[in-house]
C-alpha positions in Angstrom: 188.3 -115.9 -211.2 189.7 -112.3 -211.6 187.6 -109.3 -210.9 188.2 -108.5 -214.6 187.0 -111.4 -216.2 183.8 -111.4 -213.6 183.1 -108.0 -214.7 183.4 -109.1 -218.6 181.0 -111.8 -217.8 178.4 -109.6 -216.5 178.7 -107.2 -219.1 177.8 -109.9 -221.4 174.8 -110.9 -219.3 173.6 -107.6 -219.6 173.9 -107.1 -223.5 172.3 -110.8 -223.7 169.3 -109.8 -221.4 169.4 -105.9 -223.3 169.1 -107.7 -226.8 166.3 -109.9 -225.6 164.0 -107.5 -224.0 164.4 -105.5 -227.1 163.5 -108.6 -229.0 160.2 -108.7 -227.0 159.1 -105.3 -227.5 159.8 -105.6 -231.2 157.3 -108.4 -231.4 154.6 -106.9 -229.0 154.9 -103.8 -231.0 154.3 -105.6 -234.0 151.5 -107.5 -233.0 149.0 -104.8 -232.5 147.1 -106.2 -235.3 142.9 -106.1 -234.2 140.6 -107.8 -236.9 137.9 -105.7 -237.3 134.6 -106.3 -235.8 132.2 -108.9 -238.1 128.8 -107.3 -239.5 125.4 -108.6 -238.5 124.2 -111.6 -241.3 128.3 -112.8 -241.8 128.6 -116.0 -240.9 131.6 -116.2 -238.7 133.6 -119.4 -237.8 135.0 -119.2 -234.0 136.9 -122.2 -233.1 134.2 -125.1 -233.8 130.8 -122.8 -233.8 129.7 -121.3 -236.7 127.8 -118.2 -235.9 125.2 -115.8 -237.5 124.2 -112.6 -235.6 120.8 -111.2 -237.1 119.9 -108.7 -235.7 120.0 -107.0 -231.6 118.1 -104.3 -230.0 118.4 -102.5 -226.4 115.3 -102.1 -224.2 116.4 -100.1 -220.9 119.0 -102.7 -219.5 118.0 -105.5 -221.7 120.0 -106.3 -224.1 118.7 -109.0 -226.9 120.7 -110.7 -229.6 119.0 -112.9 -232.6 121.5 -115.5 -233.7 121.8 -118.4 -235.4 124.6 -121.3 -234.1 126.0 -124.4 -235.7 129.1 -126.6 -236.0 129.0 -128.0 -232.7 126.3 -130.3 -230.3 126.5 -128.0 -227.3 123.3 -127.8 -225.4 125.0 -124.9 -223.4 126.4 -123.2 -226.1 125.7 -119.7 -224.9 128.5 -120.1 -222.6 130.9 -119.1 -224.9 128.8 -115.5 -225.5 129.7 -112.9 -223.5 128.6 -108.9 -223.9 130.7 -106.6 -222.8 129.1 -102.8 -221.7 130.5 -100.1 -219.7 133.9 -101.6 -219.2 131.9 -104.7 -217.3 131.6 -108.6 -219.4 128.1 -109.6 -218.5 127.2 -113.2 -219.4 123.8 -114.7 -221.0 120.2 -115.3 -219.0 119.4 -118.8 -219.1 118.0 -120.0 -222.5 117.2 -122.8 -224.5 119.5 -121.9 -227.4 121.4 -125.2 -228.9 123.8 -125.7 -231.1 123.5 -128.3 -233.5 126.2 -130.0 -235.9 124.3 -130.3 -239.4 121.8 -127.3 -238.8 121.5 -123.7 -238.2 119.4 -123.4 -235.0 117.7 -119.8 -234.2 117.9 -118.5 -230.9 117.6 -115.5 -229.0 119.8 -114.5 -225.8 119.2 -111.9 -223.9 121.7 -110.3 -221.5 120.8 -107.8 -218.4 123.3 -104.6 -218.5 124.5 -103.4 -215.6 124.0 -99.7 -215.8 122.5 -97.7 -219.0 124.4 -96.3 -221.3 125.0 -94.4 -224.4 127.9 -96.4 -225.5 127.7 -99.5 -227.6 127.5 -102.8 -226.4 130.0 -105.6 -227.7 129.1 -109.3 -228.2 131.8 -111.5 -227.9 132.1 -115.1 -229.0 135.2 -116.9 -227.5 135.8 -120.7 -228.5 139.3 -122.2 -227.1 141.7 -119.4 -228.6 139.4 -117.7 -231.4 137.7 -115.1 -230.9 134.4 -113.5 -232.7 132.9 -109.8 -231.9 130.3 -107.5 -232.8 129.3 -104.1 -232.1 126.0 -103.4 -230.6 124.4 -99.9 -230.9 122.9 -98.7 -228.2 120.2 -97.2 -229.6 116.7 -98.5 -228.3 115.7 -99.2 -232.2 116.7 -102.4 -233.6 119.3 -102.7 -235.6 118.9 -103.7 -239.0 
């Protein structure tokens, strides 16, 4: 091959791998989209759990969440919860919340936060690709 056509082909290449990494940034830039946390009482559908968050309140580094779970028969259902505080994903204490197919079950976890802060703790609900969250205050009161 001449140097010519060499240099042709790799000016080609170029504008190929150009037009594709502008292709990606297009559609990462485009996909900013960030549903909107869901309120406490909703009933939210994450994957195959249906979930119900009542009500939370923060004692010191405790951290409790009153929910109600359904959708599924999963005796460790509280896998899937995570909270999230100071930057750090904490997951549940052992409890004897269970999810049931036909029924809502009550439960309360409870979650020990690493440090105490000011900032408001996130709940976060994660079944195969879906995802569910809630903001926690972080106020010592309960919220409503």
């Amino acid at each position: 091959m001449k140097t010519r056509t060499l240099l042709l082909l790799s000016l080609g290449c170029a504008i190929v791998i150009l037009a594709a990494g502008i292709g990606l940034f297009v559609r990462l830039g485009t996909n900013d989209v960030t549903a909107a946390p869901s309120e406490f009482g909703d009933r939210v559908e994450v994957g195959d759990l249906q979930v119900v968050v009542s009500s939370a309140s923060r004692e010191g580094l405790m951290q409790r969440i009153s929910l109600k779970v359904s959708g599924i028969d999963d005796r460790e259902v509280t896998d899937s919860f995570a909270v999230i505080s100071g930057g750090v994903p904490l997951n549940a204490e052992p409890n004897d919340c269970v999810a049931v197919i036909n029924a809502d079950t009550s439960c309360e976890i409870e979650f020990v936060l690493s440090t105490e802060t000011s900032e408001p703790a996130v709940l976060i609900v994660t079944r195969g690709e879906e995802r569910g969250r809630w903001v926690l205050a972080a106020t010592e009161d309960p919220i409503p």
